[in-house]
C-alpha positions as CSV (number, residue, x, y, z in Angstrom):
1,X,0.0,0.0,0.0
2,X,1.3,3.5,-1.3
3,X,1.7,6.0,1.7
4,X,4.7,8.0,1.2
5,X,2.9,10.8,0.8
6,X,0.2,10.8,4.0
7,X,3.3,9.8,6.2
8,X,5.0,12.5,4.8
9,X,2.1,14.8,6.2
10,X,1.9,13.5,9.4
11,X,4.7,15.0,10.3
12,X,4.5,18.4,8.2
13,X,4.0,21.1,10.4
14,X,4.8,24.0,7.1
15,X,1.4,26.5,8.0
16,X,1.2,29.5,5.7
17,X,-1.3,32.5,7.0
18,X,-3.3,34.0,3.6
19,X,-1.4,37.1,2.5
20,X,-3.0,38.3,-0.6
21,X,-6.0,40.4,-1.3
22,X,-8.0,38.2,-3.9
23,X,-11.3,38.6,-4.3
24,X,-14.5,37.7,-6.1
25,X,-15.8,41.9,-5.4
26,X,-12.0,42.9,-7.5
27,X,-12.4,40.1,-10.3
28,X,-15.9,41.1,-11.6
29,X,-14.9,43.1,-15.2
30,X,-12.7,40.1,-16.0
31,X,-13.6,37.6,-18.5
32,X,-12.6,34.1,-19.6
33,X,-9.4,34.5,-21.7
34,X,-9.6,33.3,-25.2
35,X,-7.4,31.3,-25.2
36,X,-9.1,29.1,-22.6
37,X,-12.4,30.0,-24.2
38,X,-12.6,26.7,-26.0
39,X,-11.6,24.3,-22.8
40,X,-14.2,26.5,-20.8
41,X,-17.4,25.9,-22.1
42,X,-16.4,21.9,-23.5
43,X,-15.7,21.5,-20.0
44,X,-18.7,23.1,-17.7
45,X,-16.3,25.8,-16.7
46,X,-19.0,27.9,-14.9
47,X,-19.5,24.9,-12.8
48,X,-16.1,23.4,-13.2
49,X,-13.8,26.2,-12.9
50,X,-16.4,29.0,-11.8
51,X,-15.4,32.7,-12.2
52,X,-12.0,34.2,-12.9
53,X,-10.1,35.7,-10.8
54,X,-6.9,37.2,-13.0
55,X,-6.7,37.9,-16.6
56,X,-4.8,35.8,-18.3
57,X,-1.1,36.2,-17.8
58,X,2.6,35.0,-19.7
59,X,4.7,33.2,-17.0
60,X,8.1,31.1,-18.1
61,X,6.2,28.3,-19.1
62,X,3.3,29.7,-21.1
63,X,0.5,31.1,-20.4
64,X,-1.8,30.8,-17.0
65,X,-5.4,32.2,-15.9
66,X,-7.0,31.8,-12.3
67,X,-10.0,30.9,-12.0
68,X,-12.2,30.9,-8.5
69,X,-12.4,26.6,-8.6
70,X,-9.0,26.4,-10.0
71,X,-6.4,27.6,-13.2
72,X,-6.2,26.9,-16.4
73,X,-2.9,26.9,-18.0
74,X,-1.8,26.7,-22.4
75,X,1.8,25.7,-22.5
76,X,4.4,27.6,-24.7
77,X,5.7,24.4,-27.0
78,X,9.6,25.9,-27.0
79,X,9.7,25.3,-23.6
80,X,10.8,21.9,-23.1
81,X,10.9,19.0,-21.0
82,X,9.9,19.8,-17.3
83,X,12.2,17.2,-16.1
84,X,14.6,18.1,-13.5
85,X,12.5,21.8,-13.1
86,X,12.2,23.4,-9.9
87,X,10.4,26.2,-10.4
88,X,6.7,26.9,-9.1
89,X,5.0,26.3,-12.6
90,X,7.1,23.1,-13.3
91,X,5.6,21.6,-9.7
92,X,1.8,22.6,-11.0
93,X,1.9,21.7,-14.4
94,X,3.3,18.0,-13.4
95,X,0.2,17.5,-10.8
96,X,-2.2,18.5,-13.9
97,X,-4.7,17.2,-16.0
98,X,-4.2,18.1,-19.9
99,X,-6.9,18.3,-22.6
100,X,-5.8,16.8,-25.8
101,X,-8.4,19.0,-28.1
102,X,-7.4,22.3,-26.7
103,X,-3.7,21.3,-26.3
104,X,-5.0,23.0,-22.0
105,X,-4.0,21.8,-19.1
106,X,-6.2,21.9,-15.3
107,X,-3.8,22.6,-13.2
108,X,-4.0,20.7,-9.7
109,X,-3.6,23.5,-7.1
110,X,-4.9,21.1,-4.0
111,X,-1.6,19.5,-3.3
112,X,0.2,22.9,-3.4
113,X,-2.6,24.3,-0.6
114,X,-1.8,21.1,1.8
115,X,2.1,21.8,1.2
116,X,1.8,25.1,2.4
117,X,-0.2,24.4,5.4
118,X,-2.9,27.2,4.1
119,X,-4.8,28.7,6.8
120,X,-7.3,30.0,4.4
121,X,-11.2,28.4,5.6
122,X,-12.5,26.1,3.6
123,X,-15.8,27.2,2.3
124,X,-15.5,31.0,2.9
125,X,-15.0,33.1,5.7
126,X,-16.8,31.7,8.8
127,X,-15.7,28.4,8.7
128,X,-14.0,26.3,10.9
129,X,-12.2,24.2,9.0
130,X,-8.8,24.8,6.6
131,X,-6.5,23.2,4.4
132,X,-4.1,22.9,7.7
133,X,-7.0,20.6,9.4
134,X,-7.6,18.4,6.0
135,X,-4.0,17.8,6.1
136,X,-3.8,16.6,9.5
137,X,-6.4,13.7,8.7
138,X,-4.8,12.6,5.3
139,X,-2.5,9.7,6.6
140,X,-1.8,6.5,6.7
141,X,-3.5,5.2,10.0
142,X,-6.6,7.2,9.4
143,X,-7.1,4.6,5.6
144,X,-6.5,1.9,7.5
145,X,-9.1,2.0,10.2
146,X,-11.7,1.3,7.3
147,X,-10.6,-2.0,7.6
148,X,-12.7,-2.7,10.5
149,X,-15.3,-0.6,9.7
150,X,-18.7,-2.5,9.1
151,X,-19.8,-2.8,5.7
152,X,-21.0,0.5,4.2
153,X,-24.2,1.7,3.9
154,X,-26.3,1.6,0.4
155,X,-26.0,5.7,-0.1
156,X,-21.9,5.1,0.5
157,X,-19.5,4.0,-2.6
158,X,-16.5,2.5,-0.9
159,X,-13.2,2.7,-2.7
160,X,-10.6,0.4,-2.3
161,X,-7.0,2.2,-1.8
162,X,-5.0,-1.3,-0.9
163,X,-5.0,-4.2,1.8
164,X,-4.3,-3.6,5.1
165,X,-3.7,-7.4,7.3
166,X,-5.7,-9.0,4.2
167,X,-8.1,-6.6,4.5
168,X,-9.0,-3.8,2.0
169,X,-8.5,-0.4,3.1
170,X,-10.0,2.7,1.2
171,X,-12.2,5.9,1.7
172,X,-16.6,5.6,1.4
173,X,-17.9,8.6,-1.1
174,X,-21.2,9.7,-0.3
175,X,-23.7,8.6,-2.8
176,X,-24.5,12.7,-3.8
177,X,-21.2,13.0,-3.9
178,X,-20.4,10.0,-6.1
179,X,-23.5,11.0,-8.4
180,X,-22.2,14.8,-9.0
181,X,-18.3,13.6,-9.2
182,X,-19.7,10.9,-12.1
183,X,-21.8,13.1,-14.2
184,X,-20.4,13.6,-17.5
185,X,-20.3,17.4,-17.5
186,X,-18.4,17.3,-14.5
187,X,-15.5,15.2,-14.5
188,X,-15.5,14.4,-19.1
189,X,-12.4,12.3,-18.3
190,X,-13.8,9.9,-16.0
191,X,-13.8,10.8,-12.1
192,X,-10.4,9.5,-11.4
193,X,-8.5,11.6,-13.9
194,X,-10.5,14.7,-13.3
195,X,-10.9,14.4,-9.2
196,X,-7.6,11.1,-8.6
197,X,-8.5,8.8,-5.5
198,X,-10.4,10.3,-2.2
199,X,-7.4,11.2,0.1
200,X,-10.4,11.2,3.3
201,X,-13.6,10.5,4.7
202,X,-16.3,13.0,4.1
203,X,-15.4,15.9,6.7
204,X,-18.2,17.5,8.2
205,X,-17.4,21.4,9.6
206,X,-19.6,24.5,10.0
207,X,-19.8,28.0,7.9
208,X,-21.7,30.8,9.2
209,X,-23.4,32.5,6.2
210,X,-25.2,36.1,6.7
211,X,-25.8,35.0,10.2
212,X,-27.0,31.8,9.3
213,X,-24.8,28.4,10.9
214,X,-24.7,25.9,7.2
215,X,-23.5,22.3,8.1
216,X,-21.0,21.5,5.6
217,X,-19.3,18.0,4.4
218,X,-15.8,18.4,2.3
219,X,-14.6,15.4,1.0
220,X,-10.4,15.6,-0.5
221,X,-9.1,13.8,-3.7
222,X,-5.8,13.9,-5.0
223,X,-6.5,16.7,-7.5
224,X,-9.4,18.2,-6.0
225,X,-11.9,18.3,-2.9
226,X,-16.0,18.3,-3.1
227,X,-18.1,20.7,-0.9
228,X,-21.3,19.8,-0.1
229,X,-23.9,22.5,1.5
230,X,-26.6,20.5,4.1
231,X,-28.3,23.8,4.3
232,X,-28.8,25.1,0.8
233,X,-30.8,22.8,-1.9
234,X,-30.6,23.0,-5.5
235,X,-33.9,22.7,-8.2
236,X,-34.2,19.3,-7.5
237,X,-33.9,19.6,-3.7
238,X,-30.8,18.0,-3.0
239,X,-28.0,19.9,-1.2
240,X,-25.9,21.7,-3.6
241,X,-22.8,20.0,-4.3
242,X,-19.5,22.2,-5.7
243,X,-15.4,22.1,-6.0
244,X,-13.5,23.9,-3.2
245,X,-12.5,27.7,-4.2
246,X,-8.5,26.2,-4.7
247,X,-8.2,29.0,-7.1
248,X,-8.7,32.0,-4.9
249,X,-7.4,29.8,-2.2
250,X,-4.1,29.5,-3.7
251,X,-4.0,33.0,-4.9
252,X,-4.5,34.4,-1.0
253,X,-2.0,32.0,0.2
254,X,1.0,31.7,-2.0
255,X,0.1,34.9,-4.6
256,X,0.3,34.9,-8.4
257,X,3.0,33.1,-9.7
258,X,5.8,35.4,-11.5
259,X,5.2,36.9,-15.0
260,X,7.1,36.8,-17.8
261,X,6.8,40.0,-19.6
262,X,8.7,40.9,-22.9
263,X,10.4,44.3,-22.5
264,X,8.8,46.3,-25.6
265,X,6.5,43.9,-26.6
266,X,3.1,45.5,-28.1
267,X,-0.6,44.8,-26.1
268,X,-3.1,46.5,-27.2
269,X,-6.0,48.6,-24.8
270,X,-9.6,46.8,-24.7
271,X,-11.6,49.4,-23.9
272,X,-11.5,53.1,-22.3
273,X,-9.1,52.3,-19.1
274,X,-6.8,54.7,-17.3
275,X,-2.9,54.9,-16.9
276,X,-1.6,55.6,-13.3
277,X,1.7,56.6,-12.5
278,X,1.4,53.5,-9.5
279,X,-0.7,50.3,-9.4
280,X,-4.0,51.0,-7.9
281,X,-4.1,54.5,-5.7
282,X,-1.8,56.1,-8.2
283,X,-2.6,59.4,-10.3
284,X,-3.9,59.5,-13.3
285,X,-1.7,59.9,-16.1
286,X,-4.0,59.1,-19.3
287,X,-6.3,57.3,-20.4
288,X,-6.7,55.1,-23.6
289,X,-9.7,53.0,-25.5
290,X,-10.1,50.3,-27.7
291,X,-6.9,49.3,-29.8
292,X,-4.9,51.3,-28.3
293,X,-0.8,50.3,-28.7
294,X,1.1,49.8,-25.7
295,X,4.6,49.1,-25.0
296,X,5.1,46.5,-22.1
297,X,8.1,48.0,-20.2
298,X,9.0,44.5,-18.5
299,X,7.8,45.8,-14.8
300,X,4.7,43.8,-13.8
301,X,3.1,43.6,-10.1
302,X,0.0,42.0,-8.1
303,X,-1.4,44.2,-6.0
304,X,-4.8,44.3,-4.2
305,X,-5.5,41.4,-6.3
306,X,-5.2,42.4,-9.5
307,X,-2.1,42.2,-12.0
308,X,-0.8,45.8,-13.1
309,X,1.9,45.9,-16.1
310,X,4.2,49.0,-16.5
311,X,3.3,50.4,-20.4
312,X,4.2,53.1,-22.4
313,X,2.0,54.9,-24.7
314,X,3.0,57.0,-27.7
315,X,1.5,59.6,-29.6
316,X,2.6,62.4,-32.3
317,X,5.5,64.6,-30.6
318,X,4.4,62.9,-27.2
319,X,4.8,59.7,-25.0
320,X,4.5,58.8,-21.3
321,X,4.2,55.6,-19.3
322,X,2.3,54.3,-16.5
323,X,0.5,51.6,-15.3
324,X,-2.8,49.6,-16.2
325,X,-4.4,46.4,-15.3
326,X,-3.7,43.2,-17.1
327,X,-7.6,42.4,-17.6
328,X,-7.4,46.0,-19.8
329,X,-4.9,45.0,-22.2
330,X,-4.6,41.9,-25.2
331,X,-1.8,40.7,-26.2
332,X,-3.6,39.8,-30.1
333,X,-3.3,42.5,-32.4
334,X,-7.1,43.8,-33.0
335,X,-8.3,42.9,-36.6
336,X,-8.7,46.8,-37.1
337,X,-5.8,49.1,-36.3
338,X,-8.1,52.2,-35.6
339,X,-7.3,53.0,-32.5
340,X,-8.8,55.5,-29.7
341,X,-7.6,57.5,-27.0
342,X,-8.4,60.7,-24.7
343,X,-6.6,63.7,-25.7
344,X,-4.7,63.9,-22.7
345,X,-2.3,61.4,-24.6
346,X,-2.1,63.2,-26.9
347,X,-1.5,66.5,-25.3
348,X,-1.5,66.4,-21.4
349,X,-1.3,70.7,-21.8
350,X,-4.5,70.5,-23.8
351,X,-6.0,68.1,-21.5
352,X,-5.3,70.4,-18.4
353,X,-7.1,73.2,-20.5
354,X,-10.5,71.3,-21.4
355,X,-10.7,70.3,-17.9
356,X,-10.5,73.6,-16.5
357,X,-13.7,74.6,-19.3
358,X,-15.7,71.0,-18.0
359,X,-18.6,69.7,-20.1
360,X,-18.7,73.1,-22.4
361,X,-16.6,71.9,-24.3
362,X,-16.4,68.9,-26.5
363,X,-13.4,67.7,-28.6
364,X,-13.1,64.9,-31.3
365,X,-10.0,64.5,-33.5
366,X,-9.5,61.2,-36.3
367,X,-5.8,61.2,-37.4
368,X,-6.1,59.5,-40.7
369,X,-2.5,58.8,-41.1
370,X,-2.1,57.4,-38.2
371,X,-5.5,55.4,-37.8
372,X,-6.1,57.2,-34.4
373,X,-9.1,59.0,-32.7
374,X,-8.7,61.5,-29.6
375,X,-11.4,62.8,-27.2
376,X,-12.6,64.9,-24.7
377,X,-16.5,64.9,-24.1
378,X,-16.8,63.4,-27.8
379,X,-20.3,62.0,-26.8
380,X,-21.8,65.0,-25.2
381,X,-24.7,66.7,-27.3
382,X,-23.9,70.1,-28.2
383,X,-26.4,72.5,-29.9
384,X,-25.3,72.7,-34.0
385,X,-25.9,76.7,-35.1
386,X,-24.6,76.3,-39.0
387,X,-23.0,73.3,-38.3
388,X,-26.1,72.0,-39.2
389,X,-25.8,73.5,-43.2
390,X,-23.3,70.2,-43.7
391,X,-25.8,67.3,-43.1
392,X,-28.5,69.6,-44.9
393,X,-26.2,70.0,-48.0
394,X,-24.9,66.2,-48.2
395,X,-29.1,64.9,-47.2
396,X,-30.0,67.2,-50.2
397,X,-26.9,65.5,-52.8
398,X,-28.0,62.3,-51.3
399,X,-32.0,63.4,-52.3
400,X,-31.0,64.1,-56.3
401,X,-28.9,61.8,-56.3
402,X,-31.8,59.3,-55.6
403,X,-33.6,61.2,-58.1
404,X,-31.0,60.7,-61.0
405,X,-30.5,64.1,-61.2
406,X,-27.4,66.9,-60.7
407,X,-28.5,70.8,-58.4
408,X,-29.8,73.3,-61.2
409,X,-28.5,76.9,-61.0
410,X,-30.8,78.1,-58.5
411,X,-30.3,75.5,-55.9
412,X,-26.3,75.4,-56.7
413,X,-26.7,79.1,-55.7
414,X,-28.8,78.1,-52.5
415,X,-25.6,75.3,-51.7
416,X,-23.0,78.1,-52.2
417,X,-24.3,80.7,-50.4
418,X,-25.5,78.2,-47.4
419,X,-21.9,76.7,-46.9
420,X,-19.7,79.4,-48.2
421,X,-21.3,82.7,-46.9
422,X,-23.6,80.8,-44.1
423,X,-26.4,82.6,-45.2
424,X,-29.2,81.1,-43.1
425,X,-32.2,82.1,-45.8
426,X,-30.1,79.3,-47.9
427,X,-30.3,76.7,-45.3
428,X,-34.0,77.6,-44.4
429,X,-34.7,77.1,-48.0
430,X,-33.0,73.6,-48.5
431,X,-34.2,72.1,-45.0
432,X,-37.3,72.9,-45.1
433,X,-38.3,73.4,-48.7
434,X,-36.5,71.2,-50.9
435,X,-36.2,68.5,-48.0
436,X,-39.0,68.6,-46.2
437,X,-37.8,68.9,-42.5
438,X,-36.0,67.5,-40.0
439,X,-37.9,63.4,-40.8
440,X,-35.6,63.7,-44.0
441,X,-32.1,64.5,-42.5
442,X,-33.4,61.8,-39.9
443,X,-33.8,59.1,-42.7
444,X,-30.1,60.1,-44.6
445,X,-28.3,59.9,-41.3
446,X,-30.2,56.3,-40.6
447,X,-29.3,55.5,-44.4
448,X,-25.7,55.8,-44.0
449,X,-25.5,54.5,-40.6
450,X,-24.7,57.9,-38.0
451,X,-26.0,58.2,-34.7
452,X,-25.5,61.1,-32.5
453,X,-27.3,64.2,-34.7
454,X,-30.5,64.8,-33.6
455,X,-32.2,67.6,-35.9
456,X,-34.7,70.0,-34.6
457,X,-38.0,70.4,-37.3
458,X,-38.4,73.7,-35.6
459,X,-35.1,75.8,-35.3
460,X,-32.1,73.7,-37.7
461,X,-29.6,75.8,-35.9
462,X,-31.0,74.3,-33.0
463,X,-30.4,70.5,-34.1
464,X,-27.7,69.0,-31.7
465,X,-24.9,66.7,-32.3
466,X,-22.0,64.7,-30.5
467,X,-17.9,66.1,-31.7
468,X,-17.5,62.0,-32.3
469,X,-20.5,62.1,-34.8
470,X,-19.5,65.2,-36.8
471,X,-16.0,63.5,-37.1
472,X,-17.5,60.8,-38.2
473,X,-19.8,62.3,-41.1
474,X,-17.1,64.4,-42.3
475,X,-14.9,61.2,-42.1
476,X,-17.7,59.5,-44.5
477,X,-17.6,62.8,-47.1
478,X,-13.9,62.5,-47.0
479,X,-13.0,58.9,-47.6
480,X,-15.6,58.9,-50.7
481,X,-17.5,56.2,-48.6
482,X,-20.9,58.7,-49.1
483,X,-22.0,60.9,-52.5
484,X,-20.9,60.3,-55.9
485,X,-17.6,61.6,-56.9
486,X,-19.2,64.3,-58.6
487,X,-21.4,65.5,-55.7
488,X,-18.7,64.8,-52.9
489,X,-16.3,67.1,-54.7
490,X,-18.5,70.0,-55.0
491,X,-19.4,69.3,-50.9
492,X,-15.6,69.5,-50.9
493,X,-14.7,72.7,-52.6
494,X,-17.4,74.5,-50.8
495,X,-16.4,73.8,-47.8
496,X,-13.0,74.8,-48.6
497,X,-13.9,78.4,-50.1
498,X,-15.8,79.2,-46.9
499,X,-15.1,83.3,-46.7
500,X,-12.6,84.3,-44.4
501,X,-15.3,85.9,-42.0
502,X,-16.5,82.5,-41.0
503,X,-12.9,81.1,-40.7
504,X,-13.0,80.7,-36.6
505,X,-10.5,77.7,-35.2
506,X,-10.3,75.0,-37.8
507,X,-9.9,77.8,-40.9
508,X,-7.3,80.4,-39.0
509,X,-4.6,78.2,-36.7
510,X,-3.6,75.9,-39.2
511,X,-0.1,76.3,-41.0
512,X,0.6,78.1,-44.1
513,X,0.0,75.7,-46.9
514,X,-2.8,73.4,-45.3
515,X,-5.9,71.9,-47.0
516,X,-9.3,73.0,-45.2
517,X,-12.6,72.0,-46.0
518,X,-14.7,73.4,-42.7
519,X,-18.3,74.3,-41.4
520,X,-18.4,77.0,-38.4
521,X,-21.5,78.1,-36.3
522,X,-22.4,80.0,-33.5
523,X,-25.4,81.0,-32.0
524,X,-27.2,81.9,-28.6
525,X,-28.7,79.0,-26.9
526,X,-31.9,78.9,-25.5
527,X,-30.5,80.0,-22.4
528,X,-29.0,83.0,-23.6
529,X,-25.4,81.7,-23.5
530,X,-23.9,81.6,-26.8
531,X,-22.8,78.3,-28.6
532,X,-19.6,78.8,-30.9
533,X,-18.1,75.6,-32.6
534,X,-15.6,74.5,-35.7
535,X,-15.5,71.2,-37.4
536,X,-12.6,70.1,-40.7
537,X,-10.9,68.3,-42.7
538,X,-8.0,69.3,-42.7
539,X,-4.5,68.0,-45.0
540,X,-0.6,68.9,-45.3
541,X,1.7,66.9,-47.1
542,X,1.1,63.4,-45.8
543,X,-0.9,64.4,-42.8
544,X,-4.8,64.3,-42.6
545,X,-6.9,65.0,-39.4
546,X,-10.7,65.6,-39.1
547,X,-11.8,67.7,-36.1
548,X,-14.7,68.9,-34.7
549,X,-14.5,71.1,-31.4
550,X,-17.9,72.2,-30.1
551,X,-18.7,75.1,-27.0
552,X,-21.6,76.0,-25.3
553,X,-23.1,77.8,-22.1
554,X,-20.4,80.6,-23.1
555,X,-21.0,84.2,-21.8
556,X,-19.5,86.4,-25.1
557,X,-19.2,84.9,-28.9
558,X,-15.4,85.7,-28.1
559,X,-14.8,83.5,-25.2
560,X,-16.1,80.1,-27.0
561,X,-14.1,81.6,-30.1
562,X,-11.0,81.6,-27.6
563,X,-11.7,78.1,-26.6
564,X,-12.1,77.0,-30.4
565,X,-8.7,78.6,-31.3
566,X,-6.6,77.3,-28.8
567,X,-8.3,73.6,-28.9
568,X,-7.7,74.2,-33.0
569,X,-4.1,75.4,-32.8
570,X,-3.0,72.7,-30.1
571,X,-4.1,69.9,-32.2
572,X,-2.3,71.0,-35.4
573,X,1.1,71.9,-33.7
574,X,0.6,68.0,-32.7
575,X,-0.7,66.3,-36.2
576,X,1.1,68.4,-38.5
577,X,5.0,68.4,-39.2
């Protein structure tokens, strides 16, 4: 009879207090990595594996996520044989259970909990048993008692472990036990490959739950241990059944196992998160979106249970570095390489400056070249003043167009003076009279797919729309992706012979020798504060940015033009060489 191991525990008195600050609260944004997306759901993994607890992470063997129930873990194939390895991952991967399909391996984290000694309570806080107390009962004298025992019950499955004075010796499973262990969506691979042999009896031990005492049973195998809950039933009225936590367990005993991060290797931002000059409390430093590059810096650290790498970011004539959460970032280049960013990474100065002016001001900037948006408030609503003459002149194209026909003299003349004198009579003509109202600048924008301009029937100057939305209309007119050729290059040249009058921002802080096709407006608002904004397209030499920069609640037409100058002037001494 094998018993090296138990003997070796009777005399291990190795205790390790938890240490780490994992929780399910600090793991709720994460997601299952894909790269274990595959193993997950072909193996139950909300039932299996339950939640995760870290993103997914590179150590020197390849690459490993935590789940609460356990880890998951895709070896790198240059790595070699484990033979002879001493290292943390070498001992886990050994103890695990690998999945030919998915080329995954379940890592065993049981065995490293009863080396340890883990303090950590078995079945949450308020219980009165740990890994410490399991261990002490996993031994050689304790299997070989069950030789005299009498012969099991019906609802007990004994398993025989060996002979003991030509007796057999083993462990009885519970039959609700034996039932859940055996189910095919639970162990796939057969119960003694998933779960290994039953190291004890069935341990029974207390949790007090929201001020209610739960009896508890907790049976140990050699990979893994069953808890079952006396107190709480499941649909069919049988006390829910479930693996221990080893994942979290592990993680608040031992911590996350080192990371092996490639010094200026690219990951790229999954959505809006924030840089901070320190993991967790630090300040904030910028703050990037989806696809945005990142340079790992090779500095990488778990604190309050979350992994933080050390990045830099990059923009035109400006970089920093800071830190961001490992959940935040992918280490697959996106399919698109549009990327988006708050202006402060672009310009921390500008930044400073829009957040002294708050939600009256919006920015939104698309750098062509360089596939990259910036914002500040790009999604706030501003009112449009003649602003509003650019979706009226491309909805009425898009209208004769439909019609099969070309603009006749007199509404040519309407288009010109409407965009390049802003003569409101023009615009009041074409939005009401020749389109119809605000239902057919509503049926364009739904035609070609923008969001975000909302056109008043009543006042056109009075139609509102989102910086991120006028970007992305005059993005549409300049990429050729909306009008003929024909139409779009008229829309073009009158946009770019707007008179100098109406030149505010966009038209008079760009460099000597630029392309600009713009739209200006102001107006007072409703509340008597006056609305100013500029939005262009705007080209030197290999550079192209479109920008739209929208005020409001402004006491004096000068002060939003002062706003729309600077904001103007800062983002071309950036994008343009």
């Amino acid at each position: 009879m094998a018993v090296s191991r138990r003997e070796r525990w009777e005399s291990d008195g190795k205790v390790t207090e938890p240490d780490f600050a994992f929780s399910l609260a600090s793991s709720q944004a994460l997601k299952v990595s894909p790269l274990f997306e595959g193993y997950y759901q072909k193996h139950n993994g909300g039932a299996n594996l339950g939640v995760p607890v870290t993103a997914a992470f590179p150590t020197n063997r390849g690459w490993l996520q935590f789940y609460s129930l356990g880890a998951l873990f895709l070896p790198d194939k240059q790595q070699g044989d484990l033979a002879g390895a001493k290292d943390v991952m070498a001992n886990l991967i050994s103890k695990g259970v690998s999945d030919r399909s998915t080329g995954v391996e379940r890592l065993s984290l049981l065995p490293s909990l009863l080396n340890a000694g883990s303090q950590v309570p078995i079945g949450g806080k308020g219980s009165s048993l740990t890994y410490v107390n399991v261990r002490r009962m996993i031994s050689s004298s304790l299997l070989a008692k069950h030789a005299a025992l009498s012969p099991p019950l019906s609802k007990n499955v004994f398993v025989k472990m060996g002979t003991f004075l030509g007796q057999d010796v083993g462990h009885f499973i519970p039959q609700t036990l034996w039932t859940y262990m055996n189910r095919a969506d639970i162990s796939p691979d057969g119960w003694q490959k998933d779960f290994g042999l039953p190291e004890t009896e069935v341990v029974p031990f207390t949790v007090k739950k929201d001020g209610q005492i739960h009896h508890m049973q907790v049976q140990v195998f050699e990979r893994d241990a069953l808890l079952l809950d006396q107190d709480t039933l499941d649909a069919s009225g049988h006390p829910t059944v479930q693996r221990v936590t080893s994942g979290l367990d592990y993680l608040n005993t031992l911590g996350g196992p080192d990371i092996a991060v490639k010094t200026q290797q690219t990951v790229w931002a999954q959505g809006e998160s924030s840089l901070l000059s320190l993991p967790v409390k630090g300040q904030e430093m910028a703050h990037v979106g989806q696809n945005f590059p990142l340079t790992l810096l090779g500095e990488a650290e778990w604190q309050s249970g979350m992994l933080w790498y050390h990045v830099q970011w990059s923009a035109p004539k400006n970089s920093g570095n800071g830190w961001i959460t490992a959940s935040a970032v992918s280490y697959n280049a996106p399919s698109t390489m549009l990327s988006h960013a708050s202006i402060d990474v672009l310009s921390s100065d500008l930044a400073k400056y829009l957040r002294q002016n708050g939600d009256s001001v919006g920015v939104a900037v698309y750098d062509i070249t360089r596939q990259r948006t910036y914002t500040y408030n790009g999604n706030i609503s501003f009112a449009m003043a003649s602003s509003m003459k650019v979706p009226i002149m491309l909805a009425f194209f898009d209208k004769l167009e439909s019609q099969g026909q070309e603009p006749d003299d007199d509404q040519m003349q309407l288009l010109t003076t409407m965009i390049e004198n802003s003569d409101n009579d023009s615009a009041s003509a074409l939005f009401f009279d020749e389109l119809g109202g605000a239902s057919a600048i509503t049926n364009y924008l739904q035609k070609i797919g923008i969001t975000g301009l909302e056109p008043n029937d009543d006042a056109w100057g009075y139609s509102t729309v989102t910086p991120q939305t006028m970007v992305t209309l005059l993005t549409l007119l300049q990429q050729g992706k909306i009008l003929t050729p024909y139409d779009r290059s008229i829309a073009l040249n009158l946009m770019r012979n707007v008179e100098t009058d109406q030149q505010v921002g966009v038209g008079d802080t760009v460099p000597q020798g630029a392309l600009v096709a713009l739209k200006d407006g102001w107006v007072v608002g409703p509340d008597s504060l006056w609305v100013m904004n500029s939005s262009g397209i705007i080209t030197r030499g290999k550079e192209t940015y479109i920008i739209a920069v929208y005020t409001q609640g402004q006491n004096a037409l000068e002060d939003g033009q002062g706003i729309v100058r600077h904001v103007c002037k800062a983002i071309a001494d950036k994008l343009l060489s």
